[in-house]
N, C-alpha and C positions, 0 to 999 in steps of 0.2 A: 682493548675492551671498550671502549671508550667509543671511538669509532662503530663497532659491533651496536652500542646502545642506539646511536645518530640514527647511523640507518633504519633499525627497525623501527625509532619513532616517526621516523620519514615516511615510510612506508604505511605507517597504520595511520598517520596524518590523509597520507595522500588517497587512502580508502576510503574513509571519512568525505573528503573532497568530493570524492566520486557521485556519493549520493546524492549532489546536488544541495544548493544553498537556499534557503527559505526566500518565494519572493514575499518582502515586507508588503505589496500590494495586495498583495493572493490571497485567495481563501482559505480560513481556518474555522474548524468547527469542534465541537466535543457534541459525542452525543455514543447510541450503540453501533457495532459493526456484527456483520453475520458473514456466511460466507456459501458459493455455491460452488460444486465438483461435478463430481458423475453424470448426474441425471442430463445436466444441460451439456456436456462435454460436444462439441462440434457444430454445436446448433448454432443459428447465427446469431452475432451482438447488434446493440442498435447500430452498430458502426460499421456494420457491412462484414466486418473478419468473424471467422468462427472461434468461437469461444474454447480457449485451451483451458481445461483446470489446471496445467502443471506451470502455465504462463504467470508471471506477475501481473495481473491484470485486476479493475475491479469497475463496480457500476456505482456512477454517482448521479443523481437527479436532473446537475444543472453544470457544472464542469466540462467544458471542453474537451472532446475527444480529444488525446493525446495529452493532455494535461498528466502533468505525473504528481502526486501527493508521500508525502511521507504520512505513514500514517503508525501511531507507538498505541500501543494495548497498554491503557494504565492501569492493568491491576499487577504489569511485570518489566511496564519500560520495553518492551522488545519493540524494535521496531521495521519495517519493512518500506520499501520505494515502490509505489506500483503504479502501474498508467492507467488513465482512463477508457477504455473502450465499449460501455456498454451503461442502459439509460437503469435508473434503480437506487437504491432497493424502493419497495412498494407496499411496507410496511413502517405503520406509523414509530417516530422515535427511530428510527433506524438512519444512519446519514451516509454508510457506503456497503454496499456485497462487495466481500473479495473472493480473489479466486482460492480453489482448494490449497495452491500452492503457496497464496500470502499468508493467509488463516494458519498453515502447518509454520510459516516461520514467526507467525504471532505466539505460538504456540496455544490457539482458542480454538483447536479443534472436538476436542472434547466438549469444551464450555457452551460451544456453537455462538452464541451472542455477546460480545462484552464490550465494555467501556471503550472506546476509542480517542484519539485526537487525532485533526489531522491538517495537514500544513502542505498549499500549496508550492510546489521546488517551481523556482525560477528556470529558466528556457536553454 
């Protein structure tokens, strides 16, 4: 049993791992997130790829394409890893668009706009 317990904390460590560790130099910001789907679904991002809404993807102002952020919805702690690919949001107070897919695991689809943090992941 004991053994049984190892593992699994192993495991859920090592997911945890996966998402990548905060660079202490990176950018971190609090401010709103919104998110975009359908309408744009294919078009192209400033970054030359077309925009998936099912992709973990999101747009930040001044972040490096490929940059990946963690970014947690504080009014639930949930939180999501998403890369950078596209220039935005364009709305004042606003400090990243995600995609339809990160916003459904924020679970702020409904809300459309909410509180955010967000923490640049080391390379």
């Amino acid at each position: 049993m004991r053994l049984i317990l190892i593992t699994i904390a192993s495991l859920l460590l090592s997911a945890c791992a996966s998402q990548g560790q905060v660079d202490p130099n990176g950018y971190r910001g609090e401010g709103q997130a919104s998110f975009y789907g359908a309408r744009h679904h294919g078009n192209k991002t400033a970054s030359g790829e077309r925009f998936d809404q099912h992709a973990l993807t999101a747009a930040h102002r001044s972040l490096p394409f490929g940059s990946r952020v963690r970014v947690t919805n504080l009014r639930n702690a949930k939180t999501v890893v998403v890369r950078i690919n596209d220039r935005g949001p364009y709305v004042k107070k606003r400090i990243i668009d995600l995609s339809q897919q990160a916003a459904k695991q924020l679970d702020m689809l409904r809300d459309g706009v909410v509180p955010v943090r967000i923490e640049q992941l080391s390379e």
